[in-house]
Each structure stands twice: as C-alpha cells, then as structure tokens.
DSSP file (Angstrom, degrees, kcal/mol; ACC not computed):
  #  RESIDUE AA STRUCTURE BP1 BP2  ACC     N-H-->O    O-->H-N    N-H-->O    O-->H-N    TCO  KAPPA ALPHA  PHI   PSI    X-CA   Y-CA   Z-CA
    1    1 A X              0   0    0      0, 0.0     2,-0.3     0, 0.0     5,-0.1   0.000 360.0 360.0 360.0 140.0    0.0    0.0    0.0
    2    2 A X    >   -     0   0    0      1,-0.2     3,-2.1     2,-0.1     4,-0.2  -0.538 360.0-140.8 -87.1 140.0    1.5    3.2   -0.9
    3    3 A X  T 3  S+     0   0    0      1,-0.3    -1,-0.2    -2,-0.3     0, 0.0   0.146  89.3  79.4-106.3   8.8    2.4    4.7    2.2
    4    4 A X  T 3  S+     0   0    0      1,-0.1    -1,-0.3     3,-0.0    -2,-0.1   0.474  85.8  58.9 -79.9 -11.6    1.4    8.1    1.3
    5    5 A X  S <  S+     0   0    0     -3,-2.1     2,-0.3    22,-0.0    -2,-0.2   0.463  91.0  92.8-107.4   8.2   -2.4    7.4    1.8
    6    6 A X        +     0   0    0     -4,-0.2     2,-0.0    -5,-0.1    -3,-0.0  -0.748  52.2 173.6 -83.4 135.7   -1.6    6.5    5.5
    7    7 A X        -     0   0    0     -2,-0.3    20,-0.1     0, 0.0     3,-0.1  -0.271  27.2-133.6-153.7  74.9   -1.8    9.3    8.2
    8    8 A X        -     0   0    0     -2,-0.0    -2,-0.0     2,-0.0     0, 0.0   0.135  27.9-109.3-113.9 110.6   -1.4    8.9   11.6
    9    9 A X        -     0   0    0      1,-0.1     2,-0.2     2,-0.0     6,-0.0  -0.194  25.3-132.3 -30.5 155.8   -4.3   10.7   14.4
   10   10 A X    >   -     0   0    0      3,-0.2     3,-5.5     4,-0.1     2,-1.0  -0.792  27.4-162.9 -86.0  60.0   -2.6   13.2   15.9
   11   11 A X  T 3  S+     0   0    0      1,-0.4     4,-0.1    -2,-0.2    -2,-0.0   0.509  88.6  57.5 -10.4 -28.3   -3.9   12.2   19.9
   12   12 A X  T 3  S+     0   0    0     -2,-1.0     2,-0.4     2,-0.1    -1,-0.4   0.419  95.9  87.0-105.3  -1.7   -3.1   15.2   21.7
   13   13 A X  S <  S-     0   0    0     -3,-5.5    -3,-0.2     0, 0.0     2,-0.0  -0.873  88.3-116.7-103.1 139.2   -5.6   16.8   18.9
   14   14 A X        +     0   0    0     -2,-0.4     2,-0.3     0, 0.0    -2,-0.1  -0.370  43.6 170.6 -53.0 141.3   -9.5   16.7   19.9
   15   15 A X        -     0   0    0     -4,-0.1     2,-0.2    -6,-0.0    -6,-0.0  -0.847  28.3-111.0-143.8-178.6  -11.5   14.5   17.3
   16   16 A X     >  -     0   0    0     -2,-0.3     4,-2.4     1,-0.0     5,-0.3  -0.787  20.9-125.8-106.5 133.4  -15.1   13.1   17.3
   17   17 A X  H  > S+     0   0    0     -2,-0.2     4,-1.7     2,-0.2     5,-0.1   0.819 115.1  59.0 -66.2 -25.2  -16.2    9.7   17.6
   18   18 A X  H >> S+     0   0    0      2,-0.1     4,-2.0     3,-0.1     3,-1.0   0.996 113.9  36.5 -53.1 -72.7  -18.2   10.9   13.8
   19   19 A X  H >> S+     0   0    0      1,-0.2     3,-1.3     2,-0.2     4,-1.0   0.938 110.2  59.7 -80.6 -37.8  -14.9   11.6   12.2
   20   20 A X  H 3< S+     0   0    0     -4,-2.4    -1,-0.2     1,-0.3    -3,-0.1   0.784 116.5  41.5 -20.9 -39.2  -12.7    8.4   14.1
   21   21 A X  H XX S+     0   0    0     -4,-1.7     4,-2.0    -3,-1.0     3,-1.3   0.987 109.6  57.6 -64.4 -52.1  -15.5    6.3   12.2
   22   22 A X  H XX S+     0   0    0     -4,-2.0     4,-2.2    -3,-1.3     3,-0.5   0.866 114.2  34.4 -70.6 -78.3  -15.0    8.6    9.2
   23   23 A X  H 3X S+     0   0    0     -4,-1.0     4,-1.1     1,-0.3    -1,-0.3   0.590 117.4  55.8 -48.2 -21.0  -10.9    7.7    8.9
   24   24 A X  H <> S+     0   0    0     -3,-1.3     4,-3.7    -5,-0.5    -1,-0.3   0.986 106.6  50.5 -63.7 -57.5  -11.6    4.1   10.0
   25   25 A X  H <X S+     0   0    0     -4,-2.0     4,-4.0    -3,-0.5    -2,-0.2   0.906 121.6  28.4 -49.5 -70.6  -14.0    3.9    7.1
   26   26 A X  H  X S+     0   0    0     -4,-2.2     4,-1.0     1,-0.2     5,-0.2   0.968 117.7  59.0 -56.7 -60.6  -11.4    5.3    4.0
   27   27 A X  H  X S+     0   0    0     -4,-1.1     4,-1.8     1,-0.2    -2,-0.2   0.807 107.2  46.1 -47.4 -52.3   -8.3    3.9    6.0
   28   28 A X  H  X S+     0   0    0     -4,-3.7     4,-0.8     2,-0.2     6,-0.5   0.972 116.2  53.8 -30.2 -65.7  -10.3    0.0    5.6
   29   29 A X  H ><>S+     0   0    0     -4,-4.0     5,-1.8     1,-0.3     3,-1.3   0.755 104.2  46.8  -2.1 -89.3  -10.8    1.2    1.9
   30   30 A X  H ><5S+     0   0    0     -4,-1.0     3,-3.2     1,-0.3    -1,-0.3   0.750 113.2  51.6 -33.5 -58.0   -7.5    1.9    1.2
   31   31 A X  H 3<5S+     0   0    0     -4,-1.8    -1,-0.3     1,-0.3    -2,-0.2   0.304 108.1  50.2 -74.2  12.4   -6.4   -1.6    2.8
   32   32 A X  T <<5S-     0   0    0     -3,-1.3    -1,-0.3    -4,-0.8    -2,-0.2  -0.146 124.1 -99.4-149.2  24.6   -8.5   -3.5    1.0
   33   33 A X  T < 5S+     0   0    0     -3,-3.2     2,-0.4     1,-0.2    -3,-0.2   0.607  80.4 126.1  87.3   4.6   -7.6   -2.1   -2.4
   34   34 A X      < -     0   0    0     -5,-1.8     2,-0.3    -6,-0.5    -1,-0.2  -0.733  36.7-166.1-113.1 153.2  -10.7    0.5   -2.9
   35   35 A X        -     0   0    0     -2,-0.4     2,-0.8    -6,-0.1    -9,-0.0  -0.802  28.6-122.5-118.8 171.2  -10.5    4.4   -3.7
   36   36 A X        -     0   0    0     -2,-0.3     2,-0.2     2,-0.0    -6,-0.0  -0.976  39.8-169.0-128.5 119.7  -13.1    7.0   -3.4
   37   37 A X        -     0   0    0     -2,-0.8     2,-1.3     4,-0.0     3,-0.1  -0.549  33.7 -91.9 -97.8 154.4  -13.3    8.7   -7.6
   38   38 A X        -     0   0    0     -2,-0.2    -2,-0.0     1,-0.2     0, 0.0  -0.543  24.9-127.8 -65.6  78.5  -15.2   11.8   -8.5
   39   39 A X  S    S+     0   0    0     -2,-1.3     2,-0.9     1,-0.2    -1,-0.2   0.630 108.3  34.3  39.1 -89.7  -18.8   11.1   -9.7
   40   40 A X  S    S-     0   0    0     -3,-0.1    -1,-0.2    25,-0.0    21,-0.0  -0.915  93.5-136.5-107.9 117.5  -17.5   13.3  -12.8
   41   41 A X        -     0   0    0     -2,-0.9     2,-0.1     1,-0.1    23,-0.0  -0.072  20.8-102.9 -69.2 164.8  -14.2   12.9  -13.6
   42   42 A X     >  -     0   0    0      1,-0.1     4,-2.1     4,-0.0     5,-0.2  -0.265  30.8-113.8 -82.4 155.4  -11.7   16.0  -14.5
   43   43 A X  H  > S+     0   0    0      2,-0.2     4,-1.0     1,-0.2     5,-0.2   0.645 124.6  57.8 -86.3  -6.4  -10.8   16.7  -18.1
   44   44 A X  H  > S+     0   0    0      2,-0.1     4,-1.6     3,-0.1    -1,-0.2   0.950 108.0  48.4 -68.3 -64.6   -7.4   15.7  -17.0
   45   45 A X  H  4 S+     0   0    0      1,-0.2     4,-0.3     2,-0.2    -2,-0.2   0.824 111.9  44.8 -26.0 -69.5   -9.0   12.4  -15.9
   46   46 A X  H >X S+     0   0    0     -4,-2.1     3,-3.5     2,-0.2     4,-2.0   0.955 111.6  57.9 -63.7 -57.9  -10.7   11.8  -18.9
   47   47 A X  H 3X S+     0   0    0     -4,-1.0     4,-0.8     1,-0.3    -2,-0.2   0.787 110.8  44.5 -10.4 -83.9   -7.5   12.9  -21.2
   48   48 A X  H 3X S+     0   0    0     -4,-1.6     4,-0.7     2,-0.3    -1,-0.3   0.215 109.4  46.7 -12.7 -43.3   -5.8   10.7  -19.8
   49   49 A X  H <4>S+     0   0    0     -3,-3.5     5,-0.5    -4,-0.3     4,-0.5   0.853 114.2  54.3-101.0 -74.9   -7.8    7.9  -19.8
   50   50 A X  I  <>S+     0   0    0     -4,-2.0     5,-0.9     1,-0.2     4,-0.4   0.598 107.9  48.3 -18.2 -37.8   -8.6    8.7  -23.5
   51   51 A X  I  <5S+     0   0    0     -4,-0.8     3,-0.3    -5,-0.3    -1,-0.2   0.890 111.7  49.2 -85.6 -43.3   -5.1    8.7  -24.5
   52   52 A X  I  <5S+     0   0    0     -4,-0.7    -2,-0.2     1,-0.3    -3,-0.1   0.813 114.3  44.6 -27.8 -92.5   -4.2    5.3  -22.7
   53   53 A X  I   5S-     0   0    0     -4,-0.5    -1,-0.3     1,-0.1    -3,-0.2   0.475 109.5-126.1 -20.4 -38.9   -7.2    3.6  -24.2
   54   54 A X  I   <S+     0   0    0     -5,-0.5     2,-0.2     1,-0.5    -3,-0.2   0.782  70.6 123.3  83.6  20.8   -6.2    5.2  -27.6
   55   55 A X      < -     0   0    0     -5,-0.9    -1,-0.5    -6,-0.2    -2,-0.0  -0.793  66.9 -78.2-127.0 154.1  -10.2    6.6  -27.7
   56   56 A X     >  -     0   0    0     -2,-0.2     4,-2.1    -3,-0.1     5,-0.4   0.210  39.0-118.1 -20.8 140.2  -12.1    9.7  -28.0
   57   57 A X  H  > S+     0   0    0      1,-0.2     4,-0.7     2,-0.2     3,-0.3   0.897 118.5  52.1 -63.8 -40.6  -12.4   11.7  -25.1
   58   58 A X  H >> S+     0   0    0      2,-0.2     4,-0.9     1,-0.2     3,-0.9   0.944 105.8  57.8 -41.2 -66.3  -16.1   11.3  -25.3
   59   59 A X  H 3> S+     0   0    0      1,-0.3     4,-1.1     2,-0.2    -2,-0.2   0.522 100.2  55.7 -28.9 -45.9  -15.5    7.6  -25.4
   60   60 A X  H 3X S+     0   0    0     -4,-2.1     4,-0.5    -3,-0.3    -1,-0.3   0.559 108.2  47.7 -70.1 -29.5  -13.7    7.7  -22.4
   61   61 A X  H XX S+     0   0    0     -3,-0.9     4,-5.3    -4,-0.7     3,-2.2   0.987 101.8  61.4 -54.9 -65.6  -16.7    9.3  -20.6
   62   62 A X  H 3< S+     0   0    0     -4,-0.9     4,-0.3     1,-0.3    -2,-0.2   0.754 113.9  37.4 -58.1 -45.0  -18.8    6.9  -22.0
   63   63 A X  H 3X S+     0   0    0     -4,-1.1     4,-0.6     2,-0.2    -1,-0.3   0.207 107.8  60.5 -66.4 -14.6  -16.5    4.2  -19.9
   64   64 A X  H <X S+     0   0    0     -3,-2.2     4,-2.9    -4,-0.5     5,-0.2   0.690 108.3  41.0 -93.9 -53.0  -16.0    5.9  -17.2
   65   65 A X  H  X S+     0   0    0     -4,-5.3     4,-0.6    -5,-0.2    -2,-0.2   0.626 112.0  56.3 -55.2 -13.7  -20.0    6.1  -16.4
   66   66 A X  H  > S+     0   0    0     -5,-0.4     4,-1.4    -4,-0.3     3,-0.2   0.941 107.6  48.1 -96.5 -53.6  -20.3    2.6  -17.4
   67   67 A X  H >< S+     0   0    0     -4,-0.6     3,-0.5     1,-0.3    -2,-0.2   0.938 120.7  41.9 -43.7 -56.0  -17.1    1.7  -14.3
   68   68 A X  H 3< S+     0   0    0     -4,-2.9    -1,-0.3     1,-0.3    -2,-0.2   0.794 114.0  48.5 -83.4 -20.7  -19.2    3.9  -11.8
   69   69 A X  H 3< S+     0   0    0     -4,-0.6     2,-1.8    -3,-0.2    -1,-0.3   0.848  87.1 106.3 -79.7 -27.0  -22.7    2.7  -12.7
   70   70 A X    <<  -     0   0    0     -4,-1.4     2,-1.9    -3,-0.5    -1,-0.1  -0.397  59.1-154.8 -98.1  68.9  -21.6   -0.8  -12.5
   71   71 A X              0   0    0     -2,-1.8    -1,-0.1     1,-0.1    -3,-0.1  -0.140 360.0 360.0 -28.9  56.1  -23.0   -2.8   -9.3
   72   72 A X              0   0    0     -2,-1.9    -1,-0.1     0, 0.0    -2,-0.0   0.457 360.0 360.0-107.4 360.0  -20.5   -5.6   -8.9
C-alpha cells in the first residue's frame, strides 16, 4: 500500500467519535484495495484515460459512467 495514503491521528488533537469512524471507514478502503473517484471525472482524468485507451475523449466518458454505474 503506498504509504502516502496513510496518516497517523494526531492524539493530543481533539477528534469526534463521527470523524474516528470517518478515517476508520477510507483507511479500511485503502487496505482492502478501494479508492473513493469523482462522480465526474476532471478533463485531466478523462485525457488521460482517453489517451491510454487510444479513444475519444467522449469515449472515455462513455467508460467511465459505465465503471461507476456498474453494481459488482
């Protein structure tokens, strides 16, 4: 696990039993391989994905909706 998406409580700083869940929740994510994405991706995003793929930027939309719609 890239050891940048790790962050350590600070103790001596006040926190909330809300946000303790909140950091449990994403840190579990992380360890178990899942990321939290935009809804609508960034035109960087899409670029990106569009040049990889060697498709339209549209195309890449279209693929992108189809990953987040996708119950699995």
């Amino acid at each position: 696990m890239d050891t940048r998406l790790h962050y350590k409580i600070d103790e001596k700083r006040p926190s909330s039993n809300a946000m303790n869940y909140a950091l449990n929740v994403v840190e579990t994510m992380g360890d178990t391989g899942l990321v939290s994405v935009p809804i609508k991706p960034t035109t960087a995003m899409l670029t990106a994905g569009a040049r990889s793929g060697h498709v339209s930027v549209e195309t890449a939309w279209k693929i992108y909706q189809a990953m987040i719609n996708e119950e699995g």
